[in-house]
C-alpha positions in Angstrom: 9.9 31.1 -35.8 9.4 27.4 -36.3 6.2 25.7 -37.6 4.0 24.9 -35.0 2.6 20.9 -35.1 -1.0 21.2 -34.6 -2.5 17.9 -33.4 -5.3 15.9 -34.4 -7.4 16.7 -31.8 -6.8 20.8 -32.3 -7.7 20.4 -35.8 -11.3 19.0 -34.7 -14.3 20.8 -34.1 -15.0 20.1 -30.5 -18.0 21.2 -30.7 -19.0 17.8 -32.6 -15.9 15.8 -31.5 -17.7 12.8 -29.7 -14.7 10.9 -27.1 -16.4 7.9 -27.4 -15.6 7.0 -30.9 -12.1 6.6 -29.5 -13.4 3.3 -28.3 -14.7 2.3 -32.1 -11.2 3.9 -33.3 -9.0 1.8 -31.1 -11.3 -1.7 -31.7 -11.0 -1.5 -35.2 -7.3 -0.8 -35.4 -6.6 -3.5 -33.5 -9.0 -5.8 -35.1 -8.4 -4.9 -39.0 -11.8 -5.7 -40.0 -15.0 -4.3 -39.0 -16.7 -7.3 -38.0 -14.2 -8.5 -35.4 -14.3 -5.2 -34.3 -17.9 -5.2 -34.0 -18.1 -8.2 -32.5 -15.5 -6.7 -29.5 -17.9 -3.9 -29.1 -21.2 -5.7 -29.3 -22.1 -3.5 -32.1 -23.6 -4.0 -35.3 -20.5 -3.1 -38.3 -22.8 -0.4 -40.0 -22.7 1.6 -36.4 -19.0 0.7 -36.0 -18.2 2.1 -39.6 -20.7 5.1 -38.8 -18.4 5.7 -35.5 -15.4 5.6 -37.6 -16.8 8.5 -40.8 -17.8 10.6 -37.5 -14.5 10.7 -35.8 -12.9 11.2 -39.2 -15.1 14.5 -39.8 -14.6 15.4 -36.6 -10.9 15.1 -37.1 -11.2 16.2 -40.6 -8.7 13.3 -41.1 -8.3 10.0 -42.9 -7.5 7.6 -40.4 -7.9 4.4 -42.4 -7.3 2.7 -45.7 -10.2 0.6 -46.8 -9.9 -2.9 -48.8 -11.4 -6.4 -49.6 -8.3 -7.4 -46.8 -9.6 -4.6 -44.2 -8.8 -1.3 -42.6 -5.4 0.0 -42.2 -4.2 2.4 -40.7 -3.2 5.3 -42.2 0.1 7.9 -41.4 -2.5 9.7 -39.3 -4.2 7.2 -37.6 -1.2 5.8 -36.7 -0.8 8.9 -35.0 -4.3 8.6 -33.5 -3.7 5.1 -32.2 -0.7 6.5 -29.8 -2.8 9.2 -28.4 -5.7 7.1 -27.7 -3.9 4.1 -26.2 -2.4 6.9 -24.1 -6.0 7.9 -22.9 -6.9 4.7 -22.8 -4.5 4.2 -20.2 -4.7 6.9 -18.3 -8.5 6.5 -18.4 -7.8 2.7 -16.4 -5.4 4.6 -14.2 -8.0 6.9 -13.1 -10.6 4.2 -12.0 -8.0 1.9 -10.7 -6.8 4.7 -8.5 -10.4 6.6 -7.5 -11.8 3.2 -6.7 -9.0 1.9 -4.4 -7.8 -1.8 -4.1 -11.2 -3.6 -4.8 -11.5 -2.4 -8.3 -8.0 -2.2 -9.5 -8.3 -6.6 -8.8 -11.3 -6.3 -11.0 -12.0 -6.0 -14.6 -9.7 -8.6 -17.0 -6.2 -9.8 -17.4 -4.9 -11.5 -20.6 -1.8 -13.1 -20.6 -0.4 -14.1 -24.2 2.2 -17.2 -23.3 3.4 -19.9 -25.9 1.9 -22.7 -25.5 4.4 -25.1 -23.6 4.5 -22.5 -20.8 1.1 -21.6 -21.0 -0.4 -24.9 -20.9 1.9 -26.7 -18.7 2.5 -24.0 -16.1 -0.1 -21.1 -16.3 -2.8 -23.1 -16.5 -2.5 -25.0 -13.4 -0.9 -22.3 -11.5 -3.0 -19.5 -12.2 -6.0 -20.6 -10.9 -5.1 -20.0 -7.3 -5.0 -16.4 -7.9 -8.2 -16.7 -9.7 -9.7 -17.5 -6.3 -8.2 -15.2 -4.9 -9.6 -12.0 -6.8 -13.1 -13.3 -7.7 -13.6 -9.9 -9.5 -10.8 -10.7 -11.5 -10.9 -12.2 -15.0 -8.0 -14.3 -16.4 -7.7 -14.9 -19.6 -4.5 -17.0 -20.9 -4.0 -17.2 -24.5 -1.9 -20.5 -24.8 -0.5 -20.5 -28.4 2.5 -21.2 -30.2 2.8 -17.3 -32.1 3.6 -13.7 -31.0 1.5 -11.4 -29.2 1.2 -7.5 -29.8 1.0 -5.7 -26.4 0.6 -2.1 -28.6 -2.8 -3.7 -30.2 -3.5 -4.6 -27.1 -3.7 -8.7 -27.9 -2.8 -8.8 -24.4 -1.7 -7.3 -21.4 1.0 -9.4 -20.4 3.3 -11.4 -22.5 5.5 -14.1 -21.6 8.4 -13.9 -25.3 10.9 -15.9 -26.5 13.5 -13.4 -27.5 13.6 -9.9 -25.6 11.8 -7.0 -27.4 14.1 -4.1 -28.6 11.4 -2.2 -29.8 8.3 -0.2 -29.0 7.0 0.9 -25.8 7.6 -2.0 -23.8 9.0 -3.3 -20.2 10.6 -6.7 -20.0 12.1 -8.9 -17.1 13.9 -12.1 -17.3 11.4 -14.5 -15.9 13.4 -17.6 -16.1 16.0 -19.6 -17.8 14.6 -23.4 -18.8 16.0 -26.6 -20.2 14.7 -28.9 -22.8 16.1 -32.4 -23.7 15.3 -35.5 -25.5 12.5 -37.7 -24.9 11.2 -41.3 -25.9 7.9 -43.2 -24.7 8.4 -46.5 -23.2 6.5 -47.8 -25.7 9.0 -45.9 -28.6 12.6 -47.7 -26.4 10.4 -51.4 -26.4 9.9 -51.2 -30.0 13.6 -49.9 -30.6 16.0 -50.7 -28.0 18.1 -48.4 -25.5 19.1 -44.9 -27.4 22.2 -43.4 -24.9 24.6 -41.7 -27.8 24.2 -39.5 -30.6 24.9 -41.7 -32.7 21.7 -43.9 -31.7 19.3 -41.5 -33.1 20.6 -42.7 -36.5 17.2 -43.9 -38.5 14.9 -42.7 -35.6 12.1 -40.4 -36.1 12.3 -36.9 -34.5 9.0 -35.1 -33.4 9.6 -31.7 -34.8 8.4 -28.1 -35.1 6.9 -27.6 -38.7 9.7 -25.2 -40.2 7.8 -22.8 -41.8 5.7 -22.0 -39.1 8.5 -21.1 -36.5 7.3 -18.0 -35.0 11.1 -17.7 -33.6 14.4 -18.6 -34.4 15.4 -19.6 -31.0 12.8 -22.8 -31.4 15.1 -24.1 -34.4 17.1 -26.5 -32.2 16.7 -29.7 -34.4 18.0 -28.3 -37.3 21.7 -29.6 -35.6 20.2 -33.2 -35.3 19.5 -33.6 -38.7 23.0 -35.1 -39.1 21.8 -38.1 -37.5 18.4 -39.0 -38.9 16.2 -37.1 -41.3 13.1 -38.7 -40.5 10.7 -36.1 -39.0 7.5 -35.9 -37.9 6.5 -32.3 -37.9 3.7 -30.5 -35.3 3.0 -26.8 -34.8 2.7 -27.0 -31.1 4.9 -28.3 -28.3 1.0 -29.8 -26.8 1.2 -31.7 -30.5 4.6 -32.5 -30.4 4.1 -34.1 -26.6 1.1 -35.8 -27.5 3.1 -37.3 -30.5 5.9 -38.4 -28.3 3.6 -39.9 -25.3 1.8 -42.1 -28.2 5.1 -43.7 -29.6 5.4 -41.9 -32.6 9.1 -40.5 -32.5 11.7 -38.6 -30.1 11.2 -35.3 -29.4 13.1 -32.6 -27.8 10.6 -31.2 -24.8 10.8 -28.8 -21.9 11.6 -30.6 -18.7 9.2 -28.4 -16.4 6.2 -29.9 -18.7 6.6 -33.7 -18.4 6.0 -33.8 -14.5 2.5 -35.8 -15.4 4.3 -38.3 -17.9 6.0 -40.9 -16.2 5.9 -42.9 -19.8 8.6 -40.7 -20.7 12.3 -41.1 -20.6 15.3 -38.9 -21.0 17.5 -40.2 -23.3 21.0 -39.3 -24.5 21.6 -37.2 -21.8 24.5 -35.1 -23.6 22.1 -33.6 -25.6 20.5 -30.2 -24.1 19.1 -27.1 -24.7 19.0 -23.4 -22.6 16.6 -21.2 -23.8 14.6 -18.0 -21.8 11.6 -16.7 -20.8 10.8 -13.0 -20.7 7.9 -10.8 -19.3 7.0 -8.4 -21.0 4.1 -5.7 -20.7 3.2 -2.6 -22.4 5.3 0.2 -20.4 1.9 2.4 -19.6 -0.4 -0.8 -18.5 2.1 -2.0 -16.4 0.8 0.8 -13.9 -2.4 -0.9 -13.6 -3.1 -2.6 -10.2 -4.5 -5.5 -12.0 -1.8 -6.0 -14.5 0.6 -5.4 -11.5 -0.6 -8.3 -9.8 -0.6 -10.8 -12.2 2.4 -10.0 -13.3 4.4 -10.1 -9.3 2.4 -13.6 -9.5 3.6 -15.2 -12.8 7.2 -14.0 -10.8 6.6 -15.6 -7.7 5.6 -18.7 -8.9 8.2 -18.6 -11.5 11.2 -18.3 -8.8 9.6 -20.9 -6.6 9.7 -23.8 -9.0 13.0 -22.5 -10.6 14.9 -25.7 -9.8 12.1 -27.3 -12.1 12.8 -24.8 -15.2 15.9 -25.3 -15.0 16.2 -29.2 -14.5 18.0 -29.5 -11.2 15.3 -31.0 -8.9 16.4 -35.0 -10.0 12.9 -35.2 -11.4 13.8 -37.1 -14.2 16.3 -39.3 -12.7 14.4 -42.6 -12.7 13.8 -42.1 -16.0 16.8 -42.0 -17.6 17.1 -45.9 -18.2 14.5 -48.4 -19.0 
């Protein structure tokens, strides 16, 4: 006869198990520190780290490794953290299902997006279903990085890449094109730039290298052969900014310069495809809530799809000076 695996749970004392130090378990995981964690909670970090030595007894396990740098998780509360995401989950479920359509479109949403899309397409288009679930919080994260969906840093994610692992559910939301752009004020002070070979001494508004958070943003590397002058920005909100003021070309995403009529497509042969994906957690996505947002970000996505993917003649009038 085999070894039986006894859980975590069966090795506690139930008697003194308390289910709601779950809740200070999973905060702190998440957070790494006990002060952001406390700060989540609206808790003092003495009763957070008091939370976290009870469930530990209870479990009669170590869950976390304690340094200057934080808490990390240990073997076994890695193991924890599954379980109680699971519960966590399944807890939602519950209240989304007793309490029927009005409270699964309460409670809060956070969408994790990079910050082009996030700031030049959420943003505007998400407040109409913020009036339309008045219970329901939105919250869009609108930054140029990753976003975890198991540490619940949000509970949808629009990526660049497709995720091949962990327990997660992705869609294509939408090809999108990106090409070069020049102020007016950049083509007075420089002349007409049609070819390739026109970009020779210009500047390029560029990505800092180092602080690509994905390869597939790496598209100026094959320009360098025409003009190493850069000027570098984190963001693509920087690197429009940077461009609208005069200070260089910059490569930019087609769907975001609708307010911009300073700007002008220039040397047309030059373009770039890149996707979008949606991604949640593959036991959130049940929620009613999530669920929602998520058939939104979709339908709004495939009824301006001619504007993702440059076809609606938008920049037409600005491709000459």
């Amino acid at each position: 006869m085999g070894d039986i695996e006894v859980t975590l749970c069966e090795k506690a004392n139930m008697d003194t198990f308390n289910w709601d130090d779950l809740r200070f378990f999973l905060a702190v995981a998440r957070a790494g520190r006990l002060t952001a964690a406390s700060r989540q909670l609206e808790a003092d970090h003495t009763t957070v780290s008091r939370r976290i030595a009870a469930l530990e007894k209870a479990l009669k396990a170590k869950l976390f490794e304690r340094s200057p740098q934080g808490y990390a998780l240990t073997e076994q509360g890695e193991r924890l953290l599954i379980k109680a995401e699971t519960m966590e989950t399944q807890a939602l479920a519950v209240a989304s299902e007793v309490g029927g359509s009005d409270l699964a479109l309460s409670g809060t949403v956070r969408i994790g997006a990079p910050d082009g899309f996030g700031t030049y397409f959420l943003a505007p288009e998400l407040g109409a279903l913020a009036e339309r679930h008045p219970d329901l919080t939105l919250q869009l994260v609108a930054l140029p990085r990753t976003f975890s969906l198991s540490k619940r840093e949000a509970d949808i994610a629009i990526t660049l890449e497709r995720p091949t692992e962990g327990r997660l559910v992705s869609r294509k939301l939408t090809d999108y094109r990106l090409r070069l752009y020049a102020s007016d004020a950049y083509l007075r002070r420089h002349g007409p730039i049609e070819e390739p070979a026109d970009l020779a001494g210009k500047t390029l508004v560029t990505y800092v290298p180092d602080l690509l958070y994905s390869p597939v943003l790496d598209y100026f590397s094959g320009l360098e052969k025409y003009t190493s002058r850069r000027f570098e920005c984190a963001s693509v909100v920087a690197q429009v900014e940077a461009v609208r003021a005069g200070a260089g070309i910059g490569i930019l995403h087609d769907y975001a310069l609708r307010p911009f009529p300073e700007l002008r497509l220039i040397v047309p042969s030059i373009s770039y495809t890149r996707t979008y994906w949606l991604v949640t957690h593959a036991e959130a996505r049940s929620l009613r809530r999530v669920e929602e947002v998520q058939s939104f970000i979709l339908e709004r996505v495939r009824a301006n799809r001619g504007l993702f993917e440059g076809t609606l003649g938008l920049h037409a009038a600005r491709e000459t000076v």
